[in-house]
Legacy VTK file of the C-alpha trace (Angstrom):
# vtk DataFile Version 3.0
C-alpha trace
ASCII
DATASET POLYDATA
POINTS 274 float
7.651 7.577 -13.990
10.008 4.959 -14.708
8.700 3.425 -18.537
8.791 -0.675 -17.336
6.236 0.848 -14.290
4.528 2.981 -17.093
3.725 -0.177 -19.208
3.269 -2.677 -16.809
0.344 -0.565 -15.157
-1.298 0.018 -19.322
-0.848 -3.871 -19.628
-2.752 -5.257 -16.526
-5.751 -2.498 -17.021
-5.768 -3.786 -20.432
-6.076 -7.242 -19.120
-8.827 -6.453 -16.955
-11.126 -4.463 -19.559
-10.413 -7.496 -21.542
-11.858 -9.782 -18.659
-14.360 -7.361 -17.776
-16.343 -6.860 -21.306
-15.675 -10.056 -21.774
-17.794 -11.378 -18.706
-19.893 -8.734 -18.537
-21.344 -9.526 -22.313
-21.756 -13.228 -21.103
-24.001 -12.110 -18.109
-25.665 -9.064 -19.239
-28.935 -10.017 -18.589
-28.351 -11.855 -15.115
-29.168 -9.708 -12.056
-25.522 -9.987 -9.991
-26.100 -7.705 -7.624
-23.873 -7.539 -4.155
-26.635 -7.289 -2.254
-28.115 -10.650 -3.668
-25.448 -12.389 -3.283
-24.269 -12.229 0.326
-23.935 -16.104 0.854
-20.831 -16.022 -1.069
-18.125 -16.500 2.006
-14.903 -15.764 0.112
-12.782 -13.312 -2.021
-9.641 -13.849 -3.518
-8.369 -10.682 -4.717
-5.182 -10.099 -7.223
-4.418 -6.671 -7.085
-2.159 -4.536 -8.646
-0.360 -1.582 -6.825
3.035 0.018 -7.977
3.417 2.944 -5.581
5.084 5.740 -5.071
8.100 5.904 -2.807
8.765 9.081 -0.444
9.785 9.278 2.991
12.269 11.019 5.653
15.314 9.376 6.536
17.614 11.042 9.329
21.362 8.698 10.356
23.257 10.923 12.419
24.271 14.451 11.166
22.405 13.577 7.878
18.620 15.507 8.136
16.509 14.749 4.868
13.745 16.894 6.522
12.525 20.264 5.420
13.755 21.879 8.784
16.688 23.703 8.792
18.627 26.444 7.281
19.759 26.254 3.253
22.775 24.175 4.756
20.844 21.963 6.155
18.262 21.732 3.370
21.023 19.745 0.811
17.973 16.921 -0.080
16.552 19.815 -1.225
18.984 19.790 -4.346
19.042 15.600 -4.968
17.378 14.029 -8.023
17.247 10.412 -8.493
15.176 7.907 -10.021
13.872 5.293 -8.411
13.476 1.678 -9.733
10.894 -1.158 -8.468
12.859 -3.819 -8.594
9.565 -6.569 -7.861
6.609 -6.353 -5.442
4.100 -9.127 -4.760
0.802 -8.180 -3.678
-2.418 -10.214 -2.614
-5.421 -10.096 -0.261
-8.116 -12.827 1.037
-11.151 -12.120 2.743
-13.476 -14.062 4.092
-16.978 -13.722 5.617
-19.606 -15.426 7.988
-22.616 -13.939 9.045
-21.418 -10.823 11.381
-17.897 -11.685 11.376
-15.436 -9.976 8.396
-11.767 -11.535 8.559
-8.910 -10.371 5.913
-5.493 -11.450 5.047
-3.142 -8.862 2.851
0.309 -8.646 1.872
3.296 -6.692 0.238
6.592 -7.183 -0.817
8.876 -5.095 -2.846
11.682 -3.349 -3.354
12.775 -0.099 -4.645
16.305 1.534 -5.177
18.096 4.105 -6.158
21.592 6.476 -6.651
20.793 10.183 -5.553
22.955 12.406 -7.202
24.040 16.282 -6.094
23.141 19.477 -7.793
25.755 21.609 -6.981
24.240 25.614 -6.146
27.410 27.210 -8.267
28.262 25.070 -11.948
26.771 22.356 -13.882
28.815 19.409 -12.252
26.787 16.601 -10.366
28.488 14.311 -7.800
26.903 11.288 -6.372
25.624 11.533 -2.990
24.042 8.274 -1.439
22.864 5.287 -2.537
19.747 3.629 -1.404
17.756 0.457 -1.415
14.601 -0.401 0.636
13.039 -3.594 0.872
9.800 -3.767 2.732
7.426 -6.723 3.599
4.219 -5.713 5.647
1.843 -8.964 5.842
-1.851 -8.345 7.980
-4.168 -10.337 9.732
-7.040 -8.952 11.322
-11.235 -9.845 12.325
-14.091 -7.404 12.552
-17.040 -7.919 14.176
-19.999 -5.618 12.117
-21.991 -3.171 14.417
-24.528 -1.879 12.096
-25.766 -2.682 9.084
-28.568 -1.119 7.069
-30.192 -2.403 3.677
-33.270 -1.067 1.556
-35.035 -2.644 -1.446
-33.158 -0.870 -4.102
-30.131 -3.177 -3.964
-28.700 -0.280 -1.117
-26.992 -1.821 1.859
-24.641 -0.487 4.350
-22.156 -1.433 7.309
-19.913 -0.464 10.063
-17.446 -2.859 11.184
-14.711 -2.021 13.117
-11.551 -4.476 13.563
-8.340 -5.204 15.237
-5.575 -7.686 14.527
-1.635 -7.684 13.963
0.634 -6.069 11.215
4.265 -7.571 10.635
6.634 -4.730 9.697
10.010 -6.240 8.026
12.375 -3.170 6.384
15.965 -4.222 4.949
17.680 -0.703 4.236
21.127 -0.662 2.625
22.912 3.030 1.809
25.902 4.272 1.564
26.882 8.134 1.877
29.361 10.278 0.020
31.776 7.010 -0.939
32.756 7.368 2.742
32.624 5.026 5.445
29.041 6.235 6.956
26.717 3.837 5.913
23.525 2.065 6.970
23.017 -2.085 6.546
20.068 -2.432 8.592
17.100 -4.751 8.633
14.229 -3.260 11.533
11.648 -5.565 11.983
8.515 -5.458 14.182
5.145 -6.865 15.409
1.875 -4.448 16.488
-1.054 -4.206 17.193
-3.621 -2.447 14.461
-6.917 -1.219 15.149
-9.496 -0.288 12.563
-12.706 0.578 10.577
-14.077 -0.915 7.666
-17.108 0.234 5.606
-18.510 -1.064 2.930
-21.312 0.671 0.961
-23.171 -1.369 -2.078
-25.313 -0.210 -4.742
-26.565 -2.964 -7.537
-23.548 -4.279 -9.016
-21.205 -1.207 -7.384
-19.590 -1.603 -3.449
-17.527 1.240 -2.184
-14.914 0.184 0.490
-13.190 2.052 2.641
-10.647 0.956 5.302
-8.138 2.453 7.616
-6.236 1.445 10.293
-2.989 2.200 12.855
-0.977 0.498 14.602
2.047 1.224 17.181
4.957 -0.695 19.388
6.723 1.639 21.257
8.979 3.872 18.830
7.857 2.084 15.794
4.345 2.948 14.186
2.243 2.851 10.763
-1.084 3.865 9.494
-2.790 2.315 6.486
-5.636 3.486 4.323
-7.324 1.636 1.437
-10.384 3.045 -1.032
-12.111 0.743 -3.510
-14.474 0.968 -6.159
-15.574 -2.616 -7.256
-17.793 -3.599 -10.120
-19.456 -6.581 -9.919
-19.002 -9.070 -13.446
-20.628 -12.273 -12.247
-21.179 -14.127 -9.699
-17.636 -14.936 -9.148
-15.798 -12.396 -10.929
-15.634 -8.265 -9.638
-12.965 -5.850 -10.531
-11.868 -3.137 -8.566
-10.280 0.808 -8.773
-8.524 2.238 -5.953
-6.056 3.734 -4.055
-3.995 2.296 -0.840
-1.232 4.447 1.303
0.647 3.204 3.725
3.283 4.723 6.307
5.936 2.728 8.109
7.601 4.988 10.889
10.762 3.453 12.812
12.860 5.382 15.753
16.224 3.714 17.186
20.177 3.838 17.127
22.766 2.530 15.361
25.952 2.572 16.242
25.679 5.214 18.930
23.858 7.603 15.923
20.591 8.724 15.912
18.462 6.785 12.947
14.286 7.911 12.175
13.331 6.158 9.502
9.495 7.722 7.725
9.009 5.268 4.823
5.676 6.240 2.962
4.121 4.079 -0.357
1.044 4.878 -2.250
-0.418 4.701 -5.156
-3.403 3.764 -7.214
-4.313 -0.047 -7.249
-6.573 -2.168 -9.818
-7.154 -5.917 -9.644
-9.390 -8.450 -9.735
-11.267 -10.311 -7.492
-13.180 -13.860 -7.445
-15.793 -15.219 -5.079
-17.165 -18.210 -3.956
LINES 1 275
274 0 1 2 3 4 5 6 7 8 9 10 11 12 13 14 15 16 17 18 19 20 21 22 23 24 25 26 27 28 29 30 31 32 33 34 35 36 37 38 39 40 41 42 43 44 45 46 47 48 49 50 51 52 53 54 55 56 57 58 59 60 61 62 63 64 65 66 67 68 69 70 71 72 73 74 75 76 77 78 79 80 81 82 83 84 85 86 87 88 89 90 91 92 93 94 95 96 97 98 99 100 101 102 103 104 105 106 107 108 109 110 111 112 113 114 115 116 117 118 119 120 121 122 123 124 125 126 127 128 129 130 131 132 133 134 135 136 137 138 139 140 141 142 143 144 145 146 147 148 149 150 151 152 153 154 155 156 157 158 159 160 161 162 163 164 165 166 167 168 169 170 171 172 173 174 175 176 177 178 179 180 181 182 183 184 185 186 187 188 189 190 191 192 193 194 195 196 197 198 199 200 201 202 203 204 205 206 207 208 209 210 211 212 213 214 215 216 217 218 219 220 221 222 223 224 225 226 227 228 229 230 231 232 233 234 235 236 237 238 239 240 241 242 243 244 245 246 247 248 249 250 251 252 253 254 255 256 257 258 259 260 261 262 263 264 265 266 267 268 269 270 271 272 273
């Protein structure tokens, strides 16, 4: 794991167990309980998510799937170390009576220099370079279907949702210090369809949420998981995990070019309501 990722991600938790026992000994005695507090319309959510970065990437000849014979299998022998150069991240949601909408979006970029481990002798060559820059904003509206809550501060709903993803990828590598090389940016709207379900307990709300969408040759599939933990009444933080896969099929230059780009990662924020 690259160290500035390593320290970054020990830095923010430490910021938010900060907030959190900070808050939480201010309100200890005050009953903030999701379930009571369902009148509160918005969220404003800072998250943080460094992910990881794997993916297929085929340009002609070049195969970096696991098909093949030993030949064909040369990814198989590539190390490299990949460096987040920045990401932004951020998510609103907002609520009103049935009706769930949500806003999200990332931005980042990651690259690297792939080197080759030759089978026979120590010596290492360099093989491609690559950087991939990826911005994937969301808007979509859900409409809940059932709901179900109890007296113990349980509740429970199904609400599935649809909306639009914008897919924007800006790939630049270069293979073998030869003239084959890729300086593409693929870009795309579709349509997403999805299910969101959120499950509260007290001061705890699981959320899960998944969704696809596809245009033709291009296609992606996201998945989020949340554990929040209710502070106050404005203040929640939040453990989780997101992944999300960004598949792209076309030609360049008369060559064949599949592009499989998949991030995730764990993810930790903070969110505020009002």
């Amino acid at each position: 794991m690259n160290k500035q990722i390593f320290f970054a991600r020990i830095l923010f938790l430490g910021l938010v167990i900060n907030v959190a026992s900070t808050l939480h000994a201010q309100e200890a005695d005050e009953s903030v309980y999701f379930t009571d507090f369902r009148n509160r319309k918005w969220l404003i959510e800072l998250p943080l998510w460094i992910p990881g970065f794997q993916g297929k990437l085929v340009y002609g000849s070049f195969d970096s799937s696991s098909s093949g014979d030993d030949e064909e299998r040369e990814f198989e022998r590539l190390t490299g170390n990949p460096d987040l150069e920045f990401y932004v991240v951020g998510r609103i949601v907002a609520n009103y009576d049935k009706w769930w909408f949500q806003a999200d979006l990332f931005s980042g970029k990651v690259s690297t220099v792939f080197t080759y481990e030759a089978l026979v002798g120590a010596g290492e060559k360099e093989f491609f370079r690559l950087a991939v820059q990826g911005t994937v904003p969301r808007l979509i509206a859900g409409y809940t279907v059932w709901e179900q809550q109890t007296a113990n501060h349980f509740a429970v709903a199904i609400v599935p949702y649809t909306g639009i993803r914008y897919a924007y990828i800006d790939l630049e590598s270069q293979f073998l210090d030869s003239s084959l090389a890729i300086d593409t940016e693929p870009n795309w709207f579709e349509p997403v369809f999805g299910l969101y379900v959120p499950l509260d307990y007290k001061r705890f709300r699981f959320e899960g949420q998944g969704d696809f969408g596809i245009n033709k040759a291009k296609q992606s599939w996201q998945v989020n998981t949340r554990l929040r933990y209710r502070l106050s009444k404005l203040v929640d933080v939040q453990l989780g995990w997101t992944y999300l896969n960004l598949s792209h099929e076309t030609s360049i230059e008369s060559k064949e070019f599949d592009l499989d780009l998949i991030l995730a990662g764990p993810t930790a924020g903070v969110g505020f309501r009002f």
